[in-house]
Residue, then its C-alpha position, 0 to 999 in steps of 0.5 A: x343769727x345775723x351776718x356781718x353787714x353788708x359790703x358792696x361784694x355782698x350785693x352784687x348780682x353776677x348775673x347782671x349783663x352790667x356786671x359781667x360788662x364791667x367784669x369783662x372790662x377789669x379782667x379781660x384775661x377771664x373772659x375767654x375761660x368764662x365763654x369756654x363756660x358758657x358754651x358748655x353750660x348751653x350743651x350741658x343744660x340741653x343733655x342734662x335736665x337733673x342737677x346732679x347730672x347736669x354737674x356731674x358732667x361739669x365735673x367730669x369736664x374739669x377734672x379732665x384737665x386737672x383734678x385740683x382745679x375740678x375742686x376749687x383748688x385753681x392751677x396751683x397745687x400750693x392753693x389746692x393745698x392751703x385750702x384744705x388745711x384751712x378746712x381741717x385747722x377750722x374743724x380742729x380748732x372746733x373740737x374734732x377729734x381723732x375719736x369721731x366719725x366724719x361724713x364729707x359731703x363732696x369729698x373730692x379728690x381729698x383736698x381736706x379729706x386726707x387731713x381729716x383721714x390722717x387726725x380720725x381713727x381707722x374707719x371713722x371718715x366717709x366721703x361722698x361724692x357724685x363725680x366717679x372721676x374725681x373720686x379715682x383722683x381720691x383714691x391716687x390721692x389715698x396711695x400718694x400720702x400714705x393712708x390706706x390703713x386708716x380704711x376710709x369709706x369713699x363711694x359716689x352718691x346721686x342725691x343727698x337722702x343718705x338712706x345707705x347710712x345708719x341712724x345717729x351715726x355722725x359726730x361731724x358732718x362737712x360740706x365745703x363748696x358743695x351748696x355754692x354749686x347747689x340749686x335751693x331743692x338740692x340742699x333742702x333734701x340735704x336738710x330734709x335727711x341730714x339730722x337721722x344721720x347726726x349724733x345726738x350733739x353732732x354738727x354739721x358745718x358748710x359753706x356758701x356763696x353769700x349776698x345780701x342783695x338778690x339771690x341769683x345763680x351763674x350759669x347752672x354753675x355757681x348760686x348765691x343765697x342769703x344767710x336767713x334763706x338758709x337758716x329758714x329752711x333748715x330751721x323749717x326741717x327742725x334743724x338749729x341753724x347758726x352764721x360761723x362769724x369766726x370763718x369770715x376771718x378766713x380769706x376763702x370767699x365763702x361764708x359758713x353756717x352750722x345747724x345740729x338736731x338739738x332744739x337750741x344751740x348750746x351757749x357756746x356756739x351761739x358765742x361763735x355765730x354771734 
């Protein structure tokens, strides 16, 4: 399904040393936070040679100074906030209900889990994630709001194969931010196993960094990828794959796309991503 067209944000190649020079120039203030970046990447990528390992110690890096920020969430605890409403409204708003069984892929410290913990039934939301620190934030965040008795399943993951959880078991699976920060082989070996893990009608919705110029990646850290690069290898594991043109209402940066095991998406889902 096509995308929305193409702006002058969706070309651009932030690798680019013209880029980065004319970066440098508008936000001088960013600098010093993207050589801190840098610096770390260069230490990190000679340490680390697997991906997952490799953002990992990213992970365990940032969430040394605050677990908000390590997911996104900035030094403001109201965008920590807000962010993971808007995830949880989204899904809402597309029929999740508190009778379903969620899988979160980087579950964090629950920006959008504990909505989601709060609207499903006990036991009904697991999360996974690969870094063990912002995991234990999860479990502060748990205690914080009240919902230990709704049994969430946590646990760290090293790769996206799933082998621990049951056939046709999800109604919803979730992934937000998580593929933005995922070299292309990661994500096939999500498409590779995601459909044995989704109900018969299940879905499974998330977000990317968009371009419709060339794909390129920044540092180890952030990548971009095209809307048809996406749907083609999902597609390539026999998954239907649609474009969510109704999240690009949302001012979160990112893109969304939604596949599903079945051959063809229903008409109203087509409606959706048209």
């Amino acid at each position: 399904m096509a995308a929305a067209g193409p702006d002058k944000s969706m070309t651009r190649n932030r690798k680019s040393l013209l880029h980065k020079a004319r970066y440098a120039l508008r936000h001088p203030r960013r600098v010093p936070a993207h050589v801190r970046r840098a610096l770390r990447d260069a230490v990190l990528r000679v340490r680390h040679r697997d991906h997952v390992a490799y953002y990992r110690a990213v992970m365990a890096s940032d969430a040394a100074r605050s677990a908000e920020a390590a997911v996104g969430g900035g030094p403001s605890l109201d965008r920590w906030t807000w962010i993971g409403k808007m995830q949880f409204d989204y899904l809402v708003g597309h029929g999740l209900l508190p009778r379903h069984t969620m899988l979160e892929i980087g579950c964090g410290n629950l920006r959008a889990g504990r909505l989601f913990i709060d609207h499903l039934e006990p036991g009904h939301y697991y999360g996974i994630d690969i870094s063990p620190d912002i995991l234990v934030a999860a479990k502060h965040t748990l205690v914080r709001h009240g919902l230990r008795e709704k049994l969430p399943y946590l646990t760290i993951a090293d790769n996206l194969t799933f082998d621990f959880l049951p056939d046709g078991h999800f109604d919803v699976v979730h992934a937000h931010s998580v593929f933005s920060h995922s070299p292309l082989n990661v994500i096939e070996e999500c498409f590779r196993h995601v459909g044995r893990i989704l109900a018969p009608e299940g879905f499974f919705d998330f977000t990317f960094d968009r371009t419709e110029g060339a794909e390129h990646h920044v540092l180890r850290e952030d990548f971009y990828y095209r809307t048809e690069t996406l749907i083609g290898l999902a597609e390539k594991h026999g998954l239907s794959a649609v474009f969510m043109a109704d999240w690009e209402d949302k001012p979160h940066g990112q893109s969304k796309i939604r596949i599903m095991r079945a051959a063809a998406l229903s008409e109203a889902e087509r409606t959706v991503g048209a």
